[in-house]
TORKEKE-980710 format. One line per 8 residues: number of its first residue (from 1); their letters; for each residue x, y, z of N, C-alpha, C. Coordinates in pm, 1 decimal. Layout:
BEGIN
NUM> A> X Y Z X Y Z X Y Z; ...
This chain:
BEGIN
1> XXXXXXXX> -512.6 2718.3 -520.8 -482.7 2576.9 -498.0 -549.1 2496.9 -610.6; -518.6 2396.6 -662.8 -542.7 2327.4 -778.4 -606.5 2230.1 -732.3; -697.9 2158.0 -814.0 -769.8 2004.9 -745.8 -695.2 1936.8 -689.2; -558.0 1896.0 -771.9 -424.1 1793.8 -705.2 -394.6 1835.7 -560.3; -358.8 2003.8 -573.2 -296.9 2003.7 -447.4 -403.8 2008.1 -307.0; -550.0 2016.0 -350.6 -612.2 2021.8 -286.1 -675.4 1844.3 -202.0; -664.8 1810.0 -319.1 -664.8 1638.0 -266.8 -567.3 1607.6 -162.5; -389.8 1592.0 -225.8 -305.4 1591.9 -142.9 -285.0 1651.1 -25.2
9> XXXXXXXX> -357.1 1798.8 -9.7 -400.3 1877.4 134.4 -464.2 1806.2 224.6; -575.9 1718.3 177.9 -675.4 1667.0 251.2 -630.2 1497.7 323.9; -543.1 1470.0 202.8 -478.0 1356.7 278.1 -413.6 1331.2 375.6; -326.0 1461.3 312.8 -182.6 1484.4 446.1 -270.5 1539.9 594.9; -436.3 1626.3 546.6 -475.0 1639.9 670.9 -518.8 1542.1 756.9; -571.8 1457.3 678.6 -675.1 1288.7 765.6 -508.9 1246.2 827.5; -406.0 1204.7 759.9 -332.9 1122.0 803.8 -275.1 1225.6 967.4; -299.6 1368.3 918.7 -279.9 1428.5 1018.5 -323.6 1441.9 1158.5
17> XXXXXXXX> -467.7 1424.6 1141.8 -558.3 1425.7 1219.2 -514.9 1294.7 1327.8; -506.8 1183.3 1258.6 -475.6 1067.4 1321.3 -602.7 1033.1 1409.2; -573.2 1009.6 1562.2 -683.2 930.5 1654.7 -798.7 1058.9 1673.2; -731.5 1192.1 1703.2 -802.3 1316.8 1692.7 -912.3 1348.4 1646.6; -924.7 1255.8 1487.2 -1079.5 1267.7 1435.6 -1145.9 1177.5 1439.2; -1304.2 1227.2 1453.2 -1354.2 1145.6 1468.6 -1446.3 1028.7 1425.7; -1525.7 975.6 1422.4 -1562.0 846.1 1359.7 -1633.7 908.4 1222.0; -1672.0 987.8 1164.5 -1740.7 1057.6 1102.2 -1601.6 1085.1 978.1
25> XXXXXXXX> -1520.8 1160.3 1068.2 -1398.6 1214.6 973.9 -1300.3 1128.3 964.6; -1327.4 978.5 1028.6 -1178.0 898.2 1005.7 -1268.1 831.2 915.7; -1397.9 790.9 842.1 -1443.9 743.7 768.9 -1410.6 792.5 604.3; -1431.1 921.9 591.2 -1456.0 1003.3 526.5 -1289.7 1031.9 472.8; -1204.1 1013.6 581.6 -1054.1 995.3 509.0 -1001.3 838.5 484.2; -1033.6 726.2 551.8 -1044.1 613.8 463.1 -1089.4 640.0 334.2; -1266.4 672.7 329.7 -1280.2 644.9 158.4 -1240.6 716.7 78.0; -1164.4 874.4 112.3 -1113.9 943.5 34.4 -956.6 836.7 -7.0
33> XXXXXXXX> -912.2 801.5 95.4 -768.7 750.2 54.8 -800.8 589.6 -34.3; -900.0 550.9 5.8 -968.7 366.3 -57.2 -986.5 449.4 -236.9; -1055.1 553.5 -198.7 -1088.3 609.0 -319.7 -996.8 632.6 -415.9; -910.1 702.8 -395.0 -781.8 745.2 -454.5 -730.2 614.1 -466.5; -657.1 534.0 -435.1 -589.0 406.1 -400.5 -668.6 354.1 -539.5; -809.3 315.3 -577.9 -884.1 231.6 -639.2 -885.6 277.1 -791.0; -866.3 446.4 -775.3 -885.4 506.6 -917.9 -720.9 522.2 -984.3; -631.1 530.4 -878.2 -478.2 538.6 -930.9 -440.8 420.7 -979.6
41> XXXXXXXX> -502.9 282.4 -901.2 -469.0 122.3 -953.5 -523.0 71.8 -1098.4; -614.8 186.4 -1095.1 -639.0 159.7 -1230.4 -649.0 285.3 -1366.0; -558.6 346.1 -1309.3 -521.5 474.0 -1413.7 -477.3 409.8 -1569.1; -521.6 425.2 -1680.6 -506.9 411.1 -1845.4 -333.3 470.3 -1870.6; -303.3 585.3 -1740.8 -196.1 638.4 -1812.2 -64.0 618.6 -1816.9; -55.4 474.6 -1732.3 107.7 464.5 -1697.5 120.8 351.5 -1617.8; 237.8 336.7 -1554.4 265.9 248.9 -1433.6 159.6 227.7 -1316.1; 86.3 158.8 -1299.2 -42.0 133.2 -1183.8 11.8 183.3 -1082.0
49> XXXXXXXX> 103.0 59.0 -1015.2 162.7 60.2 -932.6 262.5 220.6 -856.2; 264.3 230.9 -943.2 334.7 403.5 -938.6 256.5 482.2 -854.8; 140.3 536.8 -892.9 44.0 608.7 -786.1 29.1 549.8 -727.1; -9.1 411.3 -651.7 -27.0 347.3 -557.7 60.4 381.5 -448.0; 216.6 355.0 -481.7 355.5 344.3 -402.3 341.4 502.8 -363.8; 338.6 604.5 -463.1 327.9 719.3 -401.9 245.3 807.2 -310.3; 95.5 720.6 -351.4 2.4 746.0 -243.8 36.4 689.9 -128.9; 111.4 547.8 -96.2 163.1 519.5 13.2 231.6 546.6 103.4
57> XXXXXXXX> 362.6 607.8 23.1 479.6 690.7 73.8 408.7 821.8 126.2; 313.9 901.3 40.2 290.2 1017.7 124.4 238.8 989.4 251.7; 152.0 917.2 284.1 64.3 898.3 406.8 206.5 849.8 506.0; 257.8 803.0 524.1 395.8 835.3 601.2 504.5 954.5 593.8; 514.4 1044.3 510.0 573.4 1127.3 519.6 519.2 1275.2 370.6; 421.4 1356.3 412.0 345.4 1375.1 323.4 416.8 1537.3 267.5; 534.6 1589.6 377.6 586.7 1669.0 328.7 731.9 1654.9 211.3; 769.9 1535.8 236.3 867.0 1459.4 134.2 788.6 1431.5 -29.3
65> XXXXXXXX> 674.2 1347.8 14.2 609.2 1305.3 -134.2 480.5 1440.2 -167.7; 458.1 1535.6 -48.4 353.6 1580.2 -154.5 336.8 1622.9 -291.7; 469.9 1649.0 -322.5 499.4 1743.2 -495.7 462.8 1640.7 -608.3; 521.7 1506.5 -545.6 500.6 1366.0 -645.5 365.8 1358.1 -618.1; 262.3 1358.9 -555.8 138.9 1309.3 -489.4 85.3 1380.6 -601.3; 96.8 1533.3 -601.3 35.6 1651.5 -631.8 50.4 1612.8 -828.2; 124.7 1560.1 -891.9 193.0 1508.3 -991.1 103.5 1428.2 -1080.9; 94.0 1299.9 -918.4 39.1 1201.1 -1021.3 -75.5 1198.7 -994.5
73> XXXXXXXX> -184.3 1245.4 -908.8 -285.8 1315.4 -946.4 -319.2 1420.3 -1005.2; -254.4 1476.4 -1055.9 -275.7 1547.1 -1184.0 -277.5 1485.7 -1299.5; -173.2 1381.0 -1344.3 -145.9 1332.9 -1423.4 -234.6 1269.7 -1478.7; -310.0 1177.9 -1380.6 -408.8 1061.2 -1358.8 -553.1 1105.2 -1395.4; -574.6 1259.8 -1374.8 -693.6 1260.7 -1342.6 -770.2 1272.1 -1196.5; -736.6 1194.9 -1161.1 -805.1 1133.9 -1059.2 -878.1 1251.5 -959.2; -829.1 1405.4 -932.9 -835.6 1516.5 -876.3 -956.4 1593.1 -908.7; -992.0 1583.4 -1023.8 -1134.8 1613.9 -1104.6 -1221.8 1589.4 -1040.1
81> XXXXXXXX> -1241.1 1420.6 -1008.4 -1348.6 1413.9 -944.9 -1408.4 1478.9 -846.6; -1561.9 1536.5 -888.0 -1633.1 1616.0 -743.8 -1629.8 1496.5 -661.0; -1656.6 1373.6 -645.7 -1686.1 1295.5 -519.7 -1517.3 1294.0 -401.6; -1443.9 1285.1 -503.1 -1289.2 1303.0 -477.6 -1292.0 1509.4 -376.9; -1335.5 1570.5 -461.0 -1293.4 1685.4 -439.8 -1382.2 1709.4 -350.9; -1483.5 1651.5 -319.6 -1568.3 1689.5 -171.2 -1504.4 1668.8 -38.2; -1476.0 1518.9 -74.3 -1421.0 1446.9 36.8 -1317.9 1523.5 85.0; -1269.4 1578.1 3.2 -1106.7 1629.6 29.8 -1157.0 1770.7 119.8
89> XXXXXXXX> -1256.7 1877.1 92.9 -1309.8 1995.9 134.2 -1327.4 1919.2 249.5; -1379.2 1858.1 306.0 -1429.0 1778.6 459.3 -1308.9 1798.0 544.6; -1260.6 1714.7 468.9 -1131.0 1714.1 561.0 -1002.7 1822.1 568.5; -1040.2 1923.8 531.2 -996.1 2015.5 518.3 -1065.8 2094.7 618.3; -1187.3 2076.1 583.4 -1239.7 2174.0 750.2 -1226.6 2097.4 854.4; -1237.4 1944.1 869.4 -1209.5 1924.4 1004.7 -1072.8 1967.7 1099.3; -963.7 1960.0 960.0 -872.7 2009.9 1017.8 -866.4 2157.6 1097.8; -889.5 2219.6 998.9 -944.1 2391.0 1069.9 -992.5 2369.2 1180.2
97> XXXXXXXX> -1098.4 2313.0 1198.9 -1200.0 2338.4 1303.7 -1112.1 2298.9 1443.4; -1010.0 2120.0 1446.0 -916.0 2078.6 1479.1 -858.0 2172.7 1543.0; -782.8 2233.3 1482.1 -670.9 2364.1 1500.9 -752.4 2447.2 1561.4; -879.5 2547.1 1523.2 -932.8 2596.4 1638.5 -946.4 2586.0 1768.1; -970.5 2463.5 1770.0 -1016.6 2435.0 1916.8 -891.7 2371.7 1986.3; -817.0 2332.2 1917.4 -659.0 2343.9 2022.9 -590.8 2473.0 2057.1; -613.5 2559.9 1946.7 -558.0 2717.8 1958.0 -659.4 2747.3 2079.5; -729.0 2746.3 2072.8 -914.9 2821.0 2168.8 -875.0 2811.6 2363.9
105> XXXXXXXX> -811.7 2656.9 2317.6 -825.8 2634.4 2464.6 -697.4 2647.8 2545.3; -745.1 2739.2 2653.6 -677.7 2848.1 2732.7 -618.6 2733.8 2884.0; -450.7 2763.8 2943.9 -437.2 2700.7 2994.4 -376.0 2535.3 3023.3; -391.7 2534.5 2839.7 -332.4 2407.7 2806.7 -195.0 2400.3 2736.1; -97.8 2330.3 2812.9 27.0 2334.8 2701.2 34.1 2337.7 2571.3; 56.3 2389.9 2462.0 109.3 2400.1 2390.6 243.2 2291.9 2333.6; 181.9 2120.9 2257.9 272.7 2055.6 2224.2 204.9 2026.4 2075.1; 305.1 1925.8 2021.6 214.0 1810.4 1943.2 158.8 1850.7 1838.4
113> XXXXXXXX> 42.7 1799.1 1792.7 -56.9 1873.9 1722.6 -96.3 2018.9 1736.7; -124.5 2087.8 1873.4 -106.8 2230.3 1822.1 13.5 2305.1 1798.2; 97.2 2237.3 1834.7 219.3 2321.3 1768.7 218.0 2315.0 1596.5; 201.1 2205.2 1543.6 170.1 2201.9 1372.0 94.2 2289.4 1354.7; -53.7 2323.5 1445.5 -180.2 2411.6 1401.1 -81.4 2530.5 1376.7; -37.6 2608.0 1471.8 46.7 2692.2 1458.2 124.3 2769.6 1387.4; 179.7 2622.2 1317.2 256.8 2673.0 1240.6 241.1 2708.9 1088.0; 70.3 2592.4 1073.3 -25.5 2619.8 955.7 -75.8 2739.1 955.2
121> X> -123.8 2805.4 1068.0 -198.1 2955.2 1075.6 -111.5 3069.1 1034.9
C-alpha cells in the first residue's frame, strides 16, 4: 500500500466509522481530514480547488473517488507527511478493532456495518 492509498484508506475508514467511533477517533479523523483539506488548499502544484472538491466527493462516496483521491495525493505530496501518515495508521486500527468486535459478538444480527466488516476480511 502506498502513503496515498494509505491516507485515502483511513479516510474512507473515519467517514466509515461514522457515529460508531468514538470521541478520541472522531477527533483524530476530523484533523486528519481539516489536515488534508488545509495542505491540498494550498498545494504549489495545480488547481487548489481540485483536491479540495475531490477530497469532498470522496467522503460521500469513497469507492467512486478513491483512485482520484489516491492521485491527487500523490500528486500533491501531501501523503508523505508522518503527521498525515500517523493519523491515517489510527484510523485504520480503529477500524479493525471496529470490525472485530462486531464479528466477536455472538447472537447478534448480522446487518449494516458488519456486513461491510465482512466483506473487508
Amino acid at each position: 500500500m502506498t502513503e496515498a492509498e494509505l491516507v485515502a484508506a483511513a479516510l474512507a475508514a473515519g467517514a466509515r466509522l461514522g457515529g460508531a467511533r468514538g470521541a478520541v477517533v472522531g477527533e483524530v479523523y476530523v484533523a486528519l481530514r481539516e489536515t488534508v483539506r488545509w495542505r491540498l488548499a494550498g498545494d504549489r502544484t495545480g488547481d487548489h480547488g481540485f483536491g479540495v472538491r475531490v477530497l469532498d466527493a470522496h467522503e460521500t462516496d469513497p469507492e467512486v473517488w478513491g483512485s482520484r483521491l489516491v492521485g491527487v495525493l500523490s500528486g500533491s505530496g501531501v501523503a508523505r507527511d508522518p503527521e498525515i501518515q500517523a493519523a491515517a495508521r489510527i484510523l485504520l486500527g480503529a477500524e479493525r478493532r471496529a470490525c472485530r468486535l462486531a464479528l466477536d459478538t455472538r447472537g447478534v444480527r448480522v446487518g449494516g456495518d458488519q456486513e461491510a466488516c465482512l466483506r473487508r476480511t
